[in-house]
N, C-alpha and C positions, 0 to 999 in steps of 0.2 A: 722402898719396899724390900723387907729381908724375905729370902728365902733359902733354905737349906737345904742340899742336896748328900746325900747317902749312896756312896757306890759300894758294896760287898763285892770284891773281889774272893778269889779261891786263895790268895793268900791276907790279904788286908782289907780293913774295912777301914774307907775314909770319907770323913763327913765335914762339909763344907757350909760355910752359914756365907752367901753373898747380900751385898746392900748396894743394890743397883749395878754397876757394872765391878763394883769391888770386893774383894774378898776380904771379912773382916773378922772371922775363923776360921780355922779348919786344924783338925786333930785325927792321926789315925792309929789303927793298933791292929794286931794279928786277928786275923778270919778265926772266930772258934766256933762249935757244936753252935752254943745256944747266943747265934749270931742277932735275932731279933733283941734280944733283953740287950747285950752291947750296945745297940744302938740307941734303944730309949733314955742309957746312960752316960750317951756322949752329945745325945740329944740336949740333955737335961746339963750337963758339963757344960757346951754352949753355952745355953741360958743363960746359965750362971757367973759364966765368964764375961759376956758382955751385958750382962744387971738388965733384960730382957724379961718378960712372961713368953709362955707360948703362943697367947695370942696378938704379938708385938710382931710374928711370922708370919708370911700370907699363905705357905705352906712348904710341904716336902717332897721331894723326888727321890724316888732311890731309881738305882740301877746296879748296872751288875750282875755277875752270876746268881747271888744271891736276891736279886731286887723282890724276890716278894717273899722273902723271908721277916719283910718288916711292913706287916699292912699299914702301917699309921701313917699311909702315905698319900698327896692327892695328885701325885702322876707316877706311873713307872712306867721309864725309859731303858732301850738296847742300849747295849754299851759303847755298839759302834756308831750310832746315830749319838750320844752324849760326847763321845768321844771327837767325832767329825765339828758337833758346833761349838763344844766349851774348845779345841784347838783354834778354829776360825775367829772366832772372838776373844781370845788372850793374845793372840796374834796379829790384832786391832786388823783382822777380816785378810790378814796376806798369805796364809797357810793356805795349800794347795794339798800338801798330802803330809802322810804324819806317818810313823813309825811307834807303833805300843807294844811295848815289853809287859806282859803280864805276869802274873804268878804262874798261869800255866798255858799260857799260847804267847803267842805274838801276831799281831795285825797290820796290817800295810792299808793305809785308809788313802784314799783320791777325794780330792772335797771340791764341791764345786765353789761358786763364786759368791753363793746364797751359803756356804754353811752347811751342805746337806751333801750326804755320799755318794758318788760317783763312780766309785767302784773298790772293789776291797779282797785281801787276799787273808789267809788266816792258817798259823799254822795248829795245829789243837791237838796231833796223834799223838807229840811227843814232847816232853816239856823242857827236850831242848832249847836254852836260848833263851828260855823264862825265868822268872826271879826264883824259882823250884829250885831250878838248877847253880843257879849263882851260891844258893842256899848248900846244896850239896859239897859244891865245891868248899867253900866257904869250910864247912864242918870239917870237909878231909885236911886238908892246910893249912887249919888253925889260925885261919885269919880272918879276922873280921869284914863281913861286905863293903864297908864304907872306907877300907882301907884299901880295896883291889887297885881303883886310881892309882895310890902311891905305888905301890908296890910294882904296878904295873910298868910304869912309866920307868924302873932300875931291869927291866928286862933287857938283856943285852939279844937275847937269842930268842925270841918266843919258840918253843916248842909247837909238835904239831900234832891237835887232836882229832883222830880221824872219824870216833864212832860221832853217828848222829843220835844215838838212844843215850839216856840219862845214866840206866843202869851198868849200859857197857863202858860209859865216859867216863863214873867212878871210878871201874876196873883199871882204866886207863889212868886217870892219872894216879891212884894208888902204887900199879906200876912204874912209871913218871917218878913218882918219888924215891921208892925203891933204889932207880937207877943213877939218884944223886944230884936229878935235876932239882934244882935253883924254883923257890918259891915264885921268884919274880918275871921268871921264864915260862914257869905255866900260867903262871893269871894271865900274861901277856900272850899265851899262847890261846887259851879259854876265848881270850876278849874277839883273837883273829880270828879264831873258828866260828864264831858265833856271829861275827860281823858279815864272814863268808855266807854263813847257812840262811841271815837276814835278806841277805842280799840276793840267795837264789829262790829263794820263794817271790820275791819279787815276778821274776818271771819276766814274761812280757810286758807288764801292765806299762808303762809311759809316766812316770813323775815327774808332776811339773815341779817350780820353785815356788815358793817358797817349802822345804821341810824339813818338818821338826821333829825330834823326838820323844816319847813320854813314858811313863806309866816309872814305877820305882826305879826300874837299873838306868834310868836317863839320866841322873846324878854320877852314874859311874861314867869319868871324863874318859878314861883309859880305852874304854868300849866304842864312845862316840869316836877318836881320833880312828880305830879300824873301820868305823863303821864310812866315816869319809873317805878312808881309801877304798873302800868297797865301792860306794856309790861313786866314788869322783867327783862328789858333791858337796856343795855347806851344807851344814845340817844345824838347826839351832835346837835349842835345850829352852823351855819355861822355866818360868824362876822358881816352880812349884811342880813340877813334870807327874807326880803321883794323885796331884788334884783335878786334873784336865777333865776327866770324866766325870768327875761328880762335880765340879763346876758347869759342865755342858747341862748336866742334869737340872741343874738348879735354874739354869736359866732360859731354857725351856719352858719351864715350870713359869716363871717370869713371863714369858713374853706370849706365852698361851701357844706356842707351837706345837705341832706334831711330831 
């Protein structure tokens, strides 16, 4: 039984087609204005890629910020409930707590033993820490996101950034450049701060093991290695870390959950 799930995030929209427990698409592209039409055309892209009709689907889940910007849908789910059980189940059920990198928060999820949230911390004033911010960065430094890893990892010195606000952090490392530092010392430095800032939102809460990290900057290796010196922890990576949610979505949808 295929089902596809639809997560709109505030910076990306990613759409997953699963067939039973496996994923046998998934395609994503930047969040825009007229986010519903997007999706009927990645809908329809699916289809077409795997020689499908639409009634070969049993149906669609969106979620995400945007989740009811696309009614053609016959469940929409939170993102941190999709997010708690597409982690517990790509994780073939050993994910205890998970780490989301959004386009403009970040989420700290607890999952219990069923798949379903146990408690959760969420940062949202500031898009520190978010794919926003990687973004911003990214633009000032002239390097591409998918290149921070590398670049990061020739850090000899990470610098240190101190603002928590996005806008002030630009300023910051504008200056930072200014003063000579080394490209590879601010990424490296971006990735410590942000691993810091992960880590004290945290709080109190008690994480158990297994956890993983997701949502698009999970791919940045550079990030994860501070983020384990933060926690003092393994932390694992999906092979797919920007699909998690709308796979949880889809298969919900699937298994007739709430």
């Amino acid at each position: 039984m295929i089902t596809a799930g639809i997560d709109i995030g505030s910076a990306a929209i990613k759409v997953i087609f699963v067939d039973g427990n496996n994923i046998i698409w998934n395609k994503t592209v930047p969040t825009v204005p007229n986010a519903g039409d997007i999706c009927k055309k990645l809908i329809k892209l699916g289809l077409e890629t795997l020689s499908i009709n639409k009634d070969d689907i049993s149906g669609i889940a969106a979620t995400g910020y945007g989740r009811r910007l696309f009614p053609e849908t016959e469940k929409i789910v939170d993102e941190i409930s999709a997010n708690a059980f597409g982690a517990f189940l790509l994780s073939n059920g050993r994910a205890r707590s998970v780490i989301n990198i959004g386009g403009q928060d970040v989420k700290i999820i607890r999952i219990t033993p069923e798949g379903k949230i146990d408690d959760f911390k969420m940062n949202d004033k500031c898009a520190a820490g978010t794919g926003r911010f990687f973004e911003m960065a990214g633009r000032i430094l002239d390097t591409p996101i998918d290149e921070f890893s590398r670049v990061s990892e020739q850090g000899k010195s990470p610098v240190t950034i101190n603002s928590t606000c996005t806008v002030f952090a630009e300023t910051e490392i504008v200056s930072l450049i200014a003063q000579g530092k080394k490209s590879s010392d601010i990424i490296a430095g971006i990735h410590k701060s942000l691993a810091r800032r992960i880590y004290e939102l945290k709080g109190t809460m008690d994480l158990e093991d297994d956890i993983y990290l997701d949502g698009g900057p999970g791919t940045n290796t550079g990030l994860l290695e501070f983020l384990k010196y933060e926690f003092m922890r393994e932390i694992k990576v999906f092979e797919l870390p920007q699909f998690t949610v709308a796979y949880g979505a889809a298969r919900l949808l699937s298994e007739g959950r709430r």
